[in-house]
C-alpha positions as CSV (number, residue, x, y, z in Angstrom):
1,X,87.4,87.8,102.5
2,X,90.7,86.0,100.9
3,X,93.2,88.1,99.7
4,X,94.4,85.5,97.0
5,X,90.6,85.4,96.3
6,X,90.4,89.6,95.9
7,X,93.5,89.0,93.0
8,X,91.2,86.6,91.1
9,X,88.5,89.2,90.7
10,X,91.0,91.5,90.1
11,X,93.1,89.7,87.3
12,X,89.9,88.9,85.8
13,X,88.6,92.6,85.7
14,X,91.5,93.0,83.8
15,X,92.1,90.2,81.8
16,X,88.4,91.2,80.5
17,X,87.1,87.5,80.6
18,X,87.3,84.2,83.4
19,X,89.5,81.9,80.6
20,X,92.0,84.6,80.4
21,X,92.2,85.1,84.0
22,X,92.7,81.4,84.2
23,X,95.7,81.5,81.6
24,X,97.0,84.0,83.4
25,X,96.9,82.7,87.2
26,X,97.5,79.2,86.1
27,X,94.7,77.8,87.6
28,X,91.6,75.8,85.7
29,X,88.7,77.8,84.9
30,X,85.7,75.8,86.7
31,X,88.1,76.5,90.2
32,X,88.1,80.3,89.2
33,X,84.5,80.0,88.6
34,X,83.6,78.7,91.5
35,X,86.1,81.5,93.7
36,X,84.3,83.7,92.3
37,X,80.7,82.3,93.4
38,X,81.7,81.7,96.4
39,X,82.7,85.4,96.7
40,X,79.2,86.7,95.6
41,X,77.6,84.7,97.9
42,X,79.5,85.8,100.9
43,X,79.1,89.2,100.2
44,X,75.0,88.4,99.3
45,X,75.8,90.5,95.9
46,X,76.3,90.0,92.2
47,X,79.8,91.4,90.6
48,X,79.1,90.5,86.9
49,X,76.6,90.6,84.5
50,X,76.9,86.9,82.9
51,X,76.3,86.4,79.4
52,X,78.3,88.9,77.4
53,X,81.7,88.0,75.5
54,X,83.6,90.3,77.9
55,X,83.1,90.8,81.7
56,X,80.6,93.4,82.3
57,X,80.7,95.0,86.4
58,X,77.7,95.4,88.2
59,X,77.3,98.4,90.4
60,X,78.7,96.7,93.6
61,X,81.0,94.9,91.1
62,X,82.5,98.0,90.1
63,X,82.9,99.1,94.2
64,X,84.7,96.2,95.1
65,X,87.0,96.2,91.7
66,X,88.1,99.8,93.1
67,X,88.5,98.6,96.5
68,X,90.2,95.4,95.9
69,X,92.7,97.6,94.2
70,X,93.3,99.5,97.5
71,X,93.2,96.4,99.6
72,X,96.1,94.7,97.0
73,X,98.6,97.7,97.2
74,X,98.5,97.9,101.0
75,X,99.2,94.2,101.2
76,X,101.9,95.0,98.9
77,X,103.2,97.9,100.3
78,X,103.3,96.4,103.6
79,X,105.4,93.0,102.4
80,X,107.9,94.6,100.8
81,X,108.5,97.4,103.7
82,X,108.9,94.5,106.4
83,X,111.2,92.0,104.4
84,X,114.7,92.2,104.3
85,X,114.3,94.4,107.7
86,X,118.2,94.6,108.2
87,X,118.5,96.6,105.9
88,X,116.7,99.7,104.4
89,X,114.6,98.9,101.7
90,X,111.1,98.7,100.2
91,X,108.8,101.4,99.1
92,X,107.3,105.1,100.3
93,X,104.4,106.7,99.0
94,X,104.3,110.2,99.3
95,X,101.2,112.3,98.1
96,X,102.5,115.8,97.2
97,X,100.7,118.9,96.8
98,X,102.0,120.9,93.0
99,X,104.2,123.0,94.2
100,X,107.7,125.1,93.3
101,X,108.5,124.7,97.4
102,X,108.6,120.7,96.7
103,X,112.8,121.0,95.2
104,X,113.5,120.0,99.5
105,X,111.1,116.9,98.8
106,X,113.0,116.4,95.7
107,X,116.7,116.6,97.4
108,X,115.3,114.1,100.3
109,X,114.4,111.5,97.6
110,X,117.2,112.1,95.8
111,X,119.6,111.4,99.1
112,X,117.4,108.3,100.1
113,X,117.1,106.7,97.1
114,X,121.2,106.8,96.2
115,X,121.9,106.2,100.0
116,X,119.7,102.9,100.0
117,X,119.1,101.6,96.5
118,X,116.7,98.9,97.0
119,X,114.3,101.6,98.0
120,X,111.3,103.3,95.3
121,X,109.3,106.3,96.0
122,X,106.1,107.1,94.7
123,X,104.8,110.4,94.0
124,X,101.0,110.9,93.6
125,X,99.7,114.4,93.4
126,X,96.5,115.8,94.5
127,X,95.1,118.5,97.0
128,X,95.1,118.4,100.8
129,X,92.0,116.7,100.8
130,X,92.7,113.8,98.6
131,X,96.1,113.4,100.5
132,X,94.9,113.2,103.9
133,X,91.8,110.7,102.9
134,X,94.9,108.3,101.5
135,X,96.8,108.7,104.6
136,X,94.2,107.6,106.6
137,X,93.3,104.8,104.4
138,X,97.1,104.0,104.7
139,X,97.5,104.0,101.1
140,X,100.1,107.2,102.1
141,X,103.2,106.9,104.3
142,X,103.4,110.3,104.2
143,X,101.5,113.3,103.1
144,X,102.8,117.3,101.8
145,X,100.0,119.7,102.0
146,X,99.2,123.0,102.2
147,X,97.1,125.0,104.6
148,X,95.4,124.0,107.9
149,X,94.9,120.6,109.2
150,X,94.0,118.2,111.9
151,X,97.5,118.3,114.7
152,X,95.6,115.7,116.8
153,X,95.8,113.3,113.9
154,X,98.8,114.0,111.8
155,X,102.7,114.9,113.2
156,X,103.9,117.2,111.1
157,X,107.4,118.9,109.8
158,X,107.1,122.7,108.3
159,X,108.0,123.8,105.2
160,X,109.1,126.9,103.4
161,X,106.4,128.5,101.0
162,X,108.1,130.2,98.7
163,X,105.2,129.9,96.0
164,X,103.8,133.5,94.4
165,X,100.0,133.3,94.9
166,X,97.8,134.4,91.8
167,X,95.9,133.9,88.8
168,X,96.5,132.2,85.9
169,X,94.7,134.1,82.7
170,X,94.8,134.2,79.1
171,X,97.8,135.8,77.2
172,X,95.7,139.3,77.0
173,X,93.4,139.0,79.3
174,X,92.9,143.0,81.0
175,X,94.2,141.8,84.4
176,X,97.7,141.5,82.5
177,X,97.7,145.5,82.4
178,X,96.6,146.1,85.8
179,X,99.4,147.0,87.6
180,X,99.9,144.8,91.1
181,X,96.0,144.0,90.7
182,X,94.2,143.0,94.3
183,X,92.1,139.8,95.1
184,X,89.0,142.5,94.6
185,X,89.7,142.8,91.4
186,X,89.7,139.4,90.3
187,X,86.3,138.9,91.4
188,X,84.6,140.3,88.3
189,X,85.8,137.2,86.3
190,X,84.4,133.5,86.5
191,X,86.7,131.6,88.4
192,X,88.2,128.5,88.5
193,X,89.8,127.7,91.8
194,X,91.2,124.5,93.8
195,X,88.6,121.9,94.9
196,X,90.5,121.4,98.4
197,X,88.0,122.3,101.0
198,X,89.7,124.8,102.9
199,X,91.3,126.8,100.0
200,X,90.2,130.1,98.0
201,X,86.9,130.7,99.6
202,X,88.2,131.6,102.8
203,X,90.1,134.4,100.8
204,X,87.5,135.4,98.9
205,X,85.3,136.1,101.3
206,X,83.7,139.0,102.1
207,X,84.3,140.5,98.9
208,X,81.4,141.1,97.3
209,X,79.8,138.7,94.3
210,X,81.6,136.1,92.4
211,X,81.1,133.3,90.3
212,X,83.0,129.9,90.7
213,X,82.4,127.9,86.8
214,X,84.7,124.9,87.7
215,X,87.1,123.6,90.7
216,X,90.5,121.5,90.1
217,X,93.2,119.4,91.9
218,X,95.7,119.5,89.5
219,X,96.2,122.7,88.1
220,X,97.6,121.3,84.4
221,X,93.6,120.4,84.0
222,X,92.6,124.1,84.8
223,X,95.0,125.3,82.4
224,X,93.2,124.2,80.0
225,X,89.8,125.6,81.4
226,X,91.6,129.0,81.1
227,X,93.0,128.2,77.3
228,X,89.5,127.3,76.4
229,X,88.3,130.8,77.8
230,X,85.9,129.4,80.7
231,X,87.9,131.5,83.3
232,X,90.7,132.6,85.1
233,X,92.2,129.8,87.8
234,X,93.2,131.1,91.1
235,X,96.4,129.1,92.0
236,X,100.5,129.3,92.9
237,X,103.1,129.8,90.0
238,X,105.7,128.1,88.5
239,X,103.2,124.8,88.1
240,X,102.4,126.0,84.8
241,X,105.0,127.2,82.6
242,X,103.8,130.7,81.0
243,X,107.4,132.1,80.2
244,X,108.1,130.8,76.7
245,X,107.5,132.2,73.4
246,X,104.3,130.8,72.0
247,X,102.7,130.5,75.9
248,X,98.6,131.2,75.6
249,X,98.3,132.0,78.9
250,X,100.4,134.0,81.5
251,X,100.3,134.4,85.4
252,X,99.5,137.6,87.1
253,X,100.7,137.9,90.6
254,X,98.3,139.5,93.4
255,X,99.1,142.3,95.5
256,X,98.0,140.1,98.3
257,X,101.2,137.8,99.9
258,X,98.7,134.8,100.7
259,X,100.9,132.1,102.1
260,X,99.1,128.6,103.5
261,X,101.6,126.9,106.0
262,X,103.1,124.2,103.9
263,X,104.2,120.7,105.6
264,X,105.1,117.3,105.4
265,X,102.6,115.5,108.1
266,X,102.0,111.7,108.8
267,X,99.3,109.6,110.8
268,X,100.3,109.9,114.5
269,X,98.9,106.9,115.4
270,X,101.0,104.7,112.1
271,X,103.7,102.6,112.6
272,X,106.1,104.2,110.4
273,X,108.2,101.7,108.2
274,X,111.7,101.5,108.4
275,X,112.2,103.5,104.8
276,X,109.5,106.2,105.9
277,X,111.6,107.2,109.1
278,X,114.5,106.8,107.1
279,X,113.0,109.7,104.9
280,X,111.9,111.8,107.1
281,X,115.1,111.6,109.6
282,X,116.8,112.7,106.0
283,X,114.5,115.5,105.3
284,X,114.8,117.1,109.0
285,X,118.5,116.6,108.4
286,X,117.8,118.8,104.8
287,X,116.3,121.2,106.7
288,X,118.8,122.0,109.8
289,X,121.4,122.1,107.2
290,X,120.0,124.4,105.5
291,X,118.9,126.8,108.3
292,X,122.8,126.6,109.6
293,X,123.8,128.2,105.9
């Protein structure tokens, strides 16, 4: 499969029709046509529906637009991270976990990014789950999650969790007037807690009959589960701001000190680009510094 024949289908995907995607790749639209044929019929598939003013994906259409996607920002990634090597420069992509612990993460960028200015981060957010799945896809130089995972597969650098574990509930809800309330009591609520696998339930185990109504990754989307009174959303604080004036919500802190480990890890087996060592040797710098104060 052509990469310069995966940014045809692409641009036209986009573009919405084969005469713009010409326009816009500057090339004549019977040659675009025919790319694209030819790409169906290595791949023994049909990508559009033909006939209809705008481009319409089939099933498998719709796979490979997703995919190509992917593919193209890899390729990407990986040209500008090897050219001009004698120098540091090109782009990181860090997945992050939502998190008050991240201000390290922050001062690590900061330093990199002043220190070597033809470097660019990129910060995509999600849950353990969806972090690790991109670094293994390669997608992610570098991954900061929290709780347990794989040390045969991913190096890793700790972290300090300083995040307050709890729930986040409506403005008046009665576990507001319980004082120092326990995971127990919780329980009687429905819940809405992360979607990572190995988070919540392990905690809530064991005591006694709850309901989960919904799961998130990003807890801003939860929030809004909670204002619209389908439950309370077990989760860390300070991702949410609650301490204003007209706040709907607020978050009540558990007598339980839950703490997942918290780290940066990496694919051991991935050749780490000159701007991804470059981060982390700056981070473990961040850290020892900070230790020695």
């Amino acid at each position: 499969m052509d990469i310069r024949v995966l940014q045809y289908f692409v641009t036209i995907v986009q573009t919405k029709s084969i005469s713009n995607a010409a326009q816009a790749l500057h090339v004549t639209q019977p040659t675009l046509s025919r790319q694209i044929k030819d790409l169906e019929e290595e791949l023994e598939t049909i990508l559009f529906y033909r006939g209809s003013r705008e481009i319409q994906l089939t099933e498998d259409g719709r796979y490979l637009y997703n995919r190509a996607i992917e593919i193209l920002a890899l390729v990407n990634k990986t040209e500008n991270n090897i050219k001009r090597t004698d120098s540091i420069s090109g782009e990181i992509y860090i997945g992050v976990a939502e998190s008050q612990s991240l201000d390290i993460i922050a001062k690590a960028v900061k330093e990199l990014t002043e220190n070597y200015p033809e470097t660019k981060v990129h910060l995509r957010s999600g849950n353990a789950d969806f972090v690790q799945e991109y670094l293994d896809q390669g997608l992610f130089d570098i991954g900061v999650t929290f709780g347990p995972f794989d040390e045969r597969k991913y190096s890793q650098i700790a972290l300090q969790n300083r995040d307050a574990w709890g729930v986040l509930v409506p403005k008046n809800h009665p576990l507001t007037k319980i004082d120092k309330p326990k995971l127990h009591d919780i329980i009687h609520y429905p819940l809405i807690v992360s979607s990572q696998s190995n988070n919540d339930s392990k905690d809530l185990a064991g005591l006694g009959d709850y309901r989960i109504v919904a799961t998130y990754n990003l807890l801003y989307n939860a929030s809004l589960l909670v204002k619209a009174g389908v439950g309370i959303a077990l989760c860390l604080d300070g991702i949410v701001p609650t301490d204003y004036d007209h706040s709907q919500l607020a978050f009540v802190r558990l007598q339980e000190d839950i703490q997942d480990p918290f780290q940066v890890i990496w694919k051991k087996q991935s050749n780490q680009s000159p701007v991804a060592k470059e981060f982390l040797k700056i981070l473990e710098n961040l850290l020892l510094s900070g230790k020695k104060k």
